[in-house]
N, C-alpha and C positions, 0 to 999 in steps of 0.2 A: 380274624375278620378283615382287619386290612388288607393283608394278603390274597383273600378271598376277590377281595373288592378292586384289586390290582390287576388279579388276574381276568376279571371281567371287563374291567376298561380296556384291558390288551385286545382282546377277543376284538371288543366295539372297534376298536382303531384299526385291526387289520380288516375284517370285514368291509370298513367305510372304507380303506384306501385298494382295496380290488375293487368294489360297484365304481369308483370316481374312477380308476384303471379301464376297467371296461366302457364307461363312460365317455373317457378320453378317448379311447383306442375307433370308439362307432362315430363320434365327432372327426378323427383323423379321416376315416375312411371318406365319410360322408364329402367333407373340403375336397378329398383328390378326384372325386365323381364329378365336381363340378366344378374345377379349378377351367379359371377362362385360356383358353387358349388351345385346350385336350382336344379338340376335333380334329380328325386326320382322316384322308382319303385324296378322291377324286370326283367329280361331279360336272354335270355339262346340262347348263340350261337352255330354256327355250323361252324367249322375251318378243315382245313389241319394238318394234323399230323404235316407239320413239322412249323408250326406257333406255336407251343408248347411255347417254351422258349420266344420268343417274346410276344405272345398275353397274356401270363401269367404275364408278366412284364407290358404290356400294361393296363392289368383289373387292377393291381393294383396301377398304377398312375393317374386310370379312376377314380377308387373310391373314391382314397385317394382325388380326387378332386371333390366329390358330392360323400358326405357319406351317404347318405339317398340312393344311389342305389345299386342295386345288380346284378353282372353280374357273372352268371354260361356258363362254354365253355365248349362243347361236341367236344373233338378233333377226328378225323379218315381221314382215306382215302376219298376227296374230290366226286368222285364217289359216295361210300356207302352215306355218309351225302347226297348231292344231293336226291339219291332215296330215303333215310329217310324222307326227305320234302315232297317229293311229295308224299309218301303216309301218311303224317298228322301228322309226328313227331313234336311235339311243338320244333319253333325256331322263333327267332325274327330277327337276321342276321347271313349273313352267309358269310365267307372267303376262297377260295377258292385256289388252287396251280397251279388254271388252268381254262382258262376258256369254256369250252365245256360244263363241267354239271350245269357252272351258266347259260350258253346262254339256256340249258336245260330247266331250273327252269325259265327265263326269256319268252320263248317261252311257258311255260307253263301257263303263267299270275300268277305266284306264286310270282314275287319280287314288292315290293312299287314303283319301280323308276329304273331306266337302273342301272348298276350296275359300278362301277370304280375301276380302277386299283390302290392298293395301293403302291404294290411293285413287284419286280422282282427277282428271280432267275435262277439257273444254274446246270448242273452236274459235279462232278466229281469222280474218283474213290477213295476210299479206301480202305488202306490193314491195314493187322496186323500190330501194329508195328513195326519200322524197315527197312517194304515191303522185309520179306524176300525172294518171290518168284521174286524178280526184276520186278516188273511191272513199265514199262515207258508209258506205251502206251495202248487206246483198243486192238490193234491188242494183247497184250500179255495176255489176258484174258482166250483167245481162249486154251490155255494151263497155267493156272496158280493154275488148281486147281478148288475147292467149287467158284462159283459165287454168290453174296445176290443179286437178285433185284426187284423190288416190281413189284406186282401183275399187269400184262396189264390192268387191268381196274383201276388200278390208277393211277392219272398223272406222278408220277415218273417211274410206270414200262414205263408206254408209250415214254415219252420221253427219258428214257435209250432203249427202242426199237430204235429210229429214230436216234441215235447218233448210235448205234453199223450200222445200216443199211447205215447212209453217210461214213461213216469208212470201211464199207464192212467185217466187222467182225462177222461172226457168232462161235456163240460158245456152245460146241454141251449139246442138251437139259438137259443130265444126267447128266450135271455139273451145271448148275442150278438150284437153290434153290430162292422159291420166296414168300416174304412176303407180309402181308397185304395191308403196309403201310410205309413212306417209314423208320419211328422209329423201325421196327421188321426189316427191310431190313438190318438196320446199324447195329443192337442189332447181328445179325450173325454173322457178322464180331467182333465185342467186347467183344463176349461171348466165340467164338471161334469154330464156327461150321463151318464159310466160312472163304476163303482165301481174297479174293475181294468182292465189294460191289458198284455199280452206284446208288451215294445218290446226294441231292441239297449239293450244295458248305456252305449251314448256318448249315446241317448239323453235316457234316464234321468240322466245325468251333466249333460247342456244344460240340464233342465229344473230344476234344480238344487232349492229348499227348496218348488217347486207342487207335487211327489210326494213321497210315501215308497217308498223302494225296499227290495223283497223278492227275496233274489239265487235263484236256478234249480239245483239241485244237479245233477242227471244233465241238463247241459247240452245242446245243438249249434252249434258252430262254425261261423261263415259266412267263408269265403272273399273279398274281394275281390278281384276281376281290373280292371285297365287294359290299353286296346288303340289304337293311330293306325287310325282309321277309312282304310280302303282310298279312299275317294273324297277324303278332303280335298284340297283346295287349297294347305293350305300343310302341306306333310310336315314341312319343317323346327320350325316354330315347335313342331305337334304330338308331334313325337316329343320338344322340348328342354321341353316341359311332363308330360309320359311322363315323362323323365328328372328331370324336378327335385321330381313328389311321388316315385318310388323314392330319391331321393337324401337327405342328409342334413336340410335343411331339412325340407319336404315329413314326411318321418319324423318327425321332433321334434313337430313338429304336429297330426300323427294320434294320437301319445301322450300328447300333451297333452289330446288330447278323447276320450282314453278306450277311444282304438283298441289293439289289441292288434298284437304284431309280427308281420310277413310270414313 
């Protein structure tokens, strides 16, 4: 009987230590599918001019954490990048200031998946240092001299349109001067060809004591969207750089240059 009962706890002990085996063995696997740093390839985005200083901080806490991959960033005016895509410029994702030419790219069947908001910004004005022409207000634009604002078919010309138009301030054409994007917008004011400038608030934050900054009261909020470009080549890498500006890092960094929360 003991014997009996020997040989049946044998049984239970080898049984229990193959299911923990196998157990163990799906636990291993599972850890090396998601061990940090396993991303590898190559990748080239498409960003907003003024995602520059962040996204640039961004590629390099991406790498440094999956050094096997490579991410190359085509920054401009969100506009141009858009029409770039759609006629076959290589991108893998793409970041946006605004969302009109992602819904663009969206409607077009060109993005992998709807596209998310990572962050938010805002306008406001900039002068030389100092603000020696006294600017408080848009209304003082209208006589302040050279204006810098980017180009209407970029999202900062646009939404510095829609901010002078709730303000009721026009200011007359020959005083305006308008750049690509909204980096050439700001660079006019810094360099000293404009007197004022309607740039995003993270801007203005980069260009840190070469302006004085005059904040926008009856503001417009800009939207960013990110998207994995339907044609890339490597889906993985792009969506795991998707995921890691939404993600904690990524985040901390956009706050830190003055982006505002998703």
């Amino acid at each position: 009987m003991n014997r009996h009962r020997t040989l049946r706890m044998t049984a239970v002990a080898i049984a229990t230590a193959v299911v923990l085996a196998g157990c163990s063995s799906d636990e291993t696997t599972t850890a090396t599918t998601t061990t940090a740093g396993s991303l590898t390839g190559t990748i080239t985005m498409s960003a907003a001019a003024s995602l520059t200083g962040a996204f640039t901080t961004i590629k390099d806490d991406f790498t440094r954490a999956n050094p096997k991959a490579t991410v190359s960033i085509n920054f401009g005016s969100s506009g141009q990048l858009a029409t770039q895509i759609q006629s076959g410029a290589p991108a893998d994702v793409a970041a946006f200031a605004d969302t009109a030419p992602m819904t663009t790219l969206e409607t077009a069947g060109l993005l992998a998946a709807a596209p998310k908001i990572f962050a938010r910004n805002q306008l406001v004005i900039v002068t030389k240092p100092g603000n020696p022409k006294g600017v408080k207000a848009l209304a003082d634009l209208a006589t302040a001299g050279t204006i810098s604002m980017c180009a209407a078919t970029a999202p900062c010309g646009k939404f510095a349109d829609q901010v002078l138009a709730k303000a009721g301030v026009t200011i007359p054409p020959t005083s305006v001067t308008r750049g690509q994007d909204v980096k050439t917008t700001l660079a006019a004011v810094t360099q000293g060809d404009a007197d004022a400038a309607i740039v995003y608030a993270t801007d203005a934050k980069a260009a840190g004591s070469a302006v004085s900054t005059v904040e926008i009261t009856d503001n417009v909020i800009a939207n960013y969207p990110i998207a994995v470009v339907k044609a890339t080549d490597d889906a993985e890498l792009a969506q795991g750089f998707e995921d890691f500006v939404l993600g904690p890092t990524g985040q901390a960094v956009l706050k830190s240059a003055g982006f505002l929360a998703p």
